[in-house]
Residue, then its C-alpha position, 0 to 999 in steps of 0.5 A: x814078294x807076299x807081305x804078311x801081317x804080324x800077329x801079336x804072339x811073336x811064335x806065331x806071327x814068324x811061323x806062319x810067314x816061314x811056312x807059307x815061304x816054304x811051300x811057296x818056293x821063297x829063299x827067305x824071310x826079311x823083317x823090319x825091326x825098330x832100333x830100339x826093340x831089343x828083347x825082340x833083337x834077341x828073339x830073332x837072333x834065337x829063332x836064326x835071323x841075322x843082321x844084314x844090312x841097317x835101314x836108313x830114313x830121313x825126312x824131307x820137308 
């Protein structure tokens, strides 16, 4: 797995990933968005992301 740090330009920050995934030999591209984070929602369903699957956490004290 090559984890790569998002940059602020949103363009950017997926086209190097995808890029180097490519020449790599990876499958895909997975990212972690927050719930909340809707305009980026729609940003990635346009760049053709899809849902697959809902990240669940909760704490242990």
């Amino acid at each position: 797995m090559v984890e790569i740090v998002a940059a602020t330009d949103a363009d950017g920050a997926l086209i190097a990933p995808q890029w180097l995934g490519r020449v790599r030999g990876a499958r895909s591209l997975d990212l972690d968005s927050g719930p909340r984070r809707q305009q980026a929602h729609g940003f990635y369903f346009c760049e053709g992301f899809a849902i697959t699957s809902f990240y669940f956490k909760k704490a242990l004290s």
